[in-house]
C-alpha positions in Angstrom: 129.9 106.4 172.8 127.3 108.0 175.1 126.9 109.9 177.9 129.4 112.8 176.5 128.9 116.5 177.4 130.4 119.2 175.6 130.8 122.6 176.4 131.8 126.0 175.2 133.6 128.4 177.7 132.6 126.0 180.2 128.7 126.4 179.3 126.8 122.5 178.5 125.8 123.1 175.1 123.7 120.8 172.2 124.7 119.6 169.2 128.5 120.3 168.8 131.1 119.7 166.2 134.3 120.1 165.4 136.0 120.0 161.9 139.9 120.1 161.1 140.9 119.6 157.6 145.1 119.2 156.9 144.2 120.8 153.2 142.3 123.8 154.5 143.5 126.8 156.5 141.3 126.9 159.7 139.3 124.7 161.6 135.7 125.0 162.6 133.5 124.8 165.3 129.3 124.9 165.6 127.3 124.4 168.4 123.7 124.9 169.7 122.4 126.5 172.7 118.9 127.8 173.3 120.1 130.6 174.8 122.9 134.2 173.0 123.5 134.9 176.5 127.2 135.3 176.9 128.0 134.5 173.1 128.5 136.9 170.3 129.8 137.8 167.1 133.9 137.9 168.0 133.1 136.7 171.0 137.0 134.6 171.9 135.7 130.6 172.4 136.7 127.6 173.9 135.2 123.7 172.8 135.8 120.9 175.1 134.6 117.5 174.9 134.5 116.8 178.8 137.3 118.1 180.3 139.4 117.9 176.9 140.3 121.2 174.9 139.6 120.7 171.3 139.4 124.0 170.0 140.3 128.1 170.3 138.8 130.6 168.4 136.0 133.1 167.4 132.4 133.3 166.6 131.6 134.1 163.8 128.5 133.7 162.9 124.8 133.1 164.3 121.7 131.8 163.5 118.4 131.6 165.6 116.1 129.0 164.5 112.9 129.3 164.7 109.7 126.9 165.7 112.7 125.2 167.4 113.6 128.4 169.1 117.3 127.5 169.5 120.7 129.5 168.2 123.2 127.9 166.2 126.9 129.3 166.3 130.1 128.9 163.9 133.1 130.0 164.5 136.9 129.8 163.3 140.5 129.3 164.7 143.1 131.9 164.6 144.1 131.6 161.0 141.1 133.0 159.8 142.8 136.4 160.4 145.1 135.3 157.6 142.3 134.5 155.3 140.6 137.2 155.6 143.9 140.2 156.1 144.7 141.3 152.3 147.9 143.3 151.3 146.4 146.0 149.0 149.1 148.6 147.6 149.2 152.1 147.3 149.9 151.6 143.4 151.7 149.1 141.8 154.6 150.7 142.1 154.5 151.0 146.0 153.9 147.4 147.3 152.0 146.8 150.9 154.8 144.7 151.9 158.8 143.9 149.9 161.6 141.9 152.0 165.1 140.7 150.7 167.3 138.1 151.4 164.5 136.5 153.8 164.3 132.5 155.5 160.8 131.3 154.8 160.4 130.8 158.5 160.7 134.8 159.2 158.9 135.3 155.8 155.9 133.2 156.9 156.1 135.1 160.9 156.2 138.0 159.6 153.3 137.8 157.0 151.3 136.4 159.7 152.5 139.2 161.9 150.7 141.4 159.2 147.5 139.9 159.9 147.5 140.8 163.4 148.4 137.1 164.4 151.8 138.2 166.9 155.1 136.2 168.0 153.4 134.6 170.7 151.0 132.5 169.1 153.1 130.9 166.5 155.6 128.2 167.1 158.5 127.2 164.3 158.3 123.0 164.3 160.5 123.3 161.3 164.5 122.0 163.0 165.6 120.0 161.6 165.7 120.8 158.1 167.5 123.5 156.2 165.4 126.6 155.4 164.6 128.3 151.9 166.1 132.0 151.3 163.5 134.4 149.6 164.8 137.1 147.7 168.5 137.0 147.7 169.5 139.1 144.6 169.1 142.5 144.0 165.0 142.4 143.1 163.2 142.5 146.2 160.0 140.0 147.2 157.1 142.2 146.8 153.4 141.0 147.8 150.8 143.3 145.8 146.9 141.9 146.1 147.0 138.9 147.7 145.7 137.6 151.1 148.6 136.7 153.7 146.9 133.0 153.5 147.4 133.1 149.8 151.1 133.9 150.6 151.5 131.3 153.1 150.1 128.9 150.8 152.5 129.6 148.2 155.5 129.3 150.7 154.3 125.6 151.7 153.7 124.8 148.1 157.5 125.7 147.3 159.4 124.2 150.9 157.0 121.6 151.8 155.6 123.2 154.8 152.9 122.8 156.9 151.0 125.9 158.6 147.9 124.8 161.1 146.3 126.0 164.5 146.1 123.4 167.2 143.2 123.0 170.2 145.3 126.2 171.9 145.4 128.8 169.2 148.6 127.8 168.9 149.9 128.0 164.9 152.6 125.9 163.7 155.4 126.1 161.1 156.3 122.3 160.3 157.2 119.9 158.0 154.2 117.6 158.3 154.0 116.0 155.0 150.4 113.7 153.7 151.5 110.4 154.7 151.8 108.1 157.2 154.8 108.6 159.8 155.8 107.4 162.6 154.0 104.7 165.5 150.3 105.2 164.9 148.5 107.3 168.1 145.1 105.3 167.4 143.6 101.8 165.8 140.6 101.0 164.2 139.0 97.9 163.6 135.9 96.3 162.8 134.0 93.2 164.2 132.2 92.8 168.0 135.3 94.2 169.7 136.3 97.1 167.4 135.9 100.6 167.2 134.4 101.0 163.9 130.8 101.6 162.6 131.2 101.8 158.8 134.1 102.9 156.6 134.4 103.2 152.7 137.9 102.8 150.3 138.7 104.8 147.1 141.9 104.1 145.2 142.0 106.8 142.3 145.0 108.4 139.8 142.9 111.7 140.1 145.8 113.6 141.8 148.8 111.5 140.4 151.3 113.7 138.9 154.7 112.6 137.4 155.8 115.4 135.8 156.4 119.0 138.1 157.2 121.9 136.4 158.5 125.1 138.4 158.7 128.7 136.8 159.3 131.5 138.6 161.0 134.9 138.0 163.1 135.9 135.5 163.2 132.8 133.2 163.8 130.4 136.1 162.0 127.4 134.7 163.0 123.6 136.5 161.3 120.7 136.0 161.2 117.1 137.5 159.4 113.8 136.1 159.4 110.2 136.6 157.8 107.2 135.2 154.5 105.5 137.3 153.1 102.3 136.8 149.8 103.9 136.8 150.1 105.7 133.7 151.1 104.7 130.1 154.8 104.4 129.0 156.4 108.1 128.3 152.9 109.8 129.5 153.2 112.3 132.0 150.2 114.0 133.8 151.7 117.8 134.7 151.0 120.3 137.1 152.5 123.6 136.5 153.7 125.6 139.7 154.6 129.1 138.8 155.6 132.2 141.5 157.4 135.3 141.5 158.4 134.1 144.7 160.7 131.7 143.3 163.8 133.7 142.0 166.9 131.2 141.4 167.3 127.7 139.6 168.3 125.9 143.1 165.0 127.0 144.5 162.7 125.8 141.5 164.7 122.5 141.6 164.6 121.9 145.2 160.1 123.0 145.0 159.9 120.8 141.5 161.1 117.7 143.6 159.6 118.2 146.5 155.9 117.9 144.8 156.5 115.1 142.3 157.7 112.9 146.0 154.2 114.3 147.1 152.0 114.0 143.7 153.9 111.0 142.1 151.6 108.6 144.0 147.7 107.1 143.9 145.5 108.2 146.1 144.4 105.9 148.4 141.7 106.9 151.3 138.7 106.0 153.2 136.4 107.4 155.6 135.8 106.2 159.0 132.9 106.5 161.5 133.8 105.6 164.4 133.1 105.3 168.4 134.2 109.0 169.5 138.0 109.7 170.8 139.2 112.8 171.8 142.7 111.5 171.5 141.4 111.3 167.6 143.5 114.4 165.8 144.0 115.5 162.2 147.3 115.2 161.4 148.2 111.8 163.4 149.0 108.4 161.8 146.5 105.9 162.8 146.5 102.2 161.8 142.9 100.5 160.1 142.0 97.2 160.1 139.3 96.1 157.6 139.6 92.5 156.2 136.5 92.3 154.2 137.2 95.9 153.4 140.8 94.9 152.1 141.9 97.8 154.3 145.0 97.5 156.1 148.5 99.3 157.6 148.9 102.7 158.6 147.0 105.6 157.5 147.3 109.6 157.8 144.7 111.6 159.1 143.7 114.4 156.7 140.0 115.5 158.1 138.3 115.0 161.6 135.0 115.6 162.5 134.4 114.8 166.6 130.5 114.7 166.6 128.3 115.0 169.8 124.9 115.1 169.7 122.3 117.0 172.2 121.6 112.9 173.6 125.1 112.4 174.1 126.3 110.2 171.7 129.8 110.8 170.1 131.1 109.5 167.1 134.0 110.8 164.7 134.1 110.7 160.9 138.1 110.6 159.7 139.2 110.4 156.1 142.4 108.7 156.0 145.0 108.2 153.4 147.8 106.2 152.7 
């Protein structure tokens, strides 16, 4: 697609891009302009592809680049503040932060609370499903070095959550699991009529696991395994999941199934280039249509890259998986 502008607080800029990845904590966003007039380090950003928000954050970073005498700019969402926010005690003795008999939901706000990331940017997708209790016998949860993205992380690893920042700053508790749900937002196909300019298909067991084992404090130790077709009779490739966090048998359980339902499973992907879409999100189910590609069905999202160069032109990159 040509003949696309995109701007960043409502200034025409050059080459612009915009990466959202479901497997890592904040999304990013670089642009050129030949002019630092109005843009700075921490300087609070808005990306649009025409009239389209795409993204809300911070700079971070510049670069001036010289014969070509232009300045290149990076910067991050809102959940950088939790990558970059560490709980530090006093002494081991004193942790930065202890709660007791906790829901993950308030757990997660209030870690992110810690960051300086408040109420009103965060919005709990999480109804209808039960929540997770933290810490409901005597021993307290205590966070001593760790960064509050660390913490997060480790509550989505043990309830299946999802934690992101949409096009608004807006950050999201949810259950979004890595598959295909749902009617798909978006097609892609190839031939004279499609949408599609290449694409390439993997099918690997590099992250099939049958066998989930859960420790946590105190002895709590739960496992779950099942049989694949993908792997010899009897063998089980492991992953080991292990956190203080994780203080009763019903919780180890509960985190042990929950991964081997995610891990138990090839990985199928492929990556897209396509004709550019702002509709085009991380996160959405799409369907792909490749015949001599073999590539069929419904596929999740799990990376975006929206792509608009100083011409014009717009394309997006996806990588996709079943």
């Amino acid at each position: 697609m040509s003949g696309v502008y995109a701007t960043v607080n409502d200034i025409a800029v050059k080459r612009w891009e915009l990466n959202t990845n479901y497997g890592v904590a904040v999304a990013r966003m670089t642009f050129t302009h030949p002019y630092s007039s109005g843009f700075d380090v921490g300087t609070e950003v808005v990306g649009k592809i025409g009239t389209a928000k795409m993204f809300t954050g911070r700079i971070k970073s510049i670069i001036r680049r010289r014969p070509e005498n232009i300045y290149e700019f990076m910067a991050q969402d809102r959940l950088t503040y939790a990558v970059e926010y560490w709980f530090v005690p006093e002494s081991i003795d004193k942790p930065s932060f202890s709660r007791s008999n906790i829901d993950h939901l308030t757990l997660t706000r209030q870690i992110l609370n810690e960051a300086s990331i408040g109420d009103e940017y965060i919005q709990d997708d999480w109804s209808p499903y039960p929540t997770f209790q933290f810490a409901t016998g005597p021993e307290p949860l205590k966070i001593n070095i760790a960064s509050a993205w660390d913490v997060v992380s480790w509550i989505c690893t043990i309830t299946g959550m999802h934690v992101y920042a949409d096009a608004d700053g807006i950050i999201h508790l949810s259950r979004i699991a890595d598959e295909p749900s749902g009617d798909p937002t978006n097609a892609f196909t190839t031939g004279n009529l499609g949408n599609m300019k290449t694409v390439e298909w993997v099918r690997s067991d590099e992250n099939l696991r049958n066998s989930v084992h859960v420790f946590g404090r105190s002895g709590v130790h739960k496992k779950a395994q099942a049989s694949s077709p993908y792997v010899p009779v009897g063998f089980y490739k492991t992953v080991v999941i292990s956190y203080e966090m994780i203080d009763n048998d019903e919780m180890a359980q509960e985190t042990a199934d929950i991964n081997l339902a995610r891990l138990n499973k090839l990985t199928e992907s492929c990556v897209v280039e396509a004709i550019g879409n702002v509709g085009v999100l991380a996160r959405q189910t799409v369907s792909i249509t490749d015949p001599l590609a073999g590539i069929s069905g419904n596929w999740f999202l799990t990376q975006i890259a929206h792509r608009v160069d100083a011409q014009g032109g717009y394309t997006v990159r996806l990588t996709a998986k079943k």
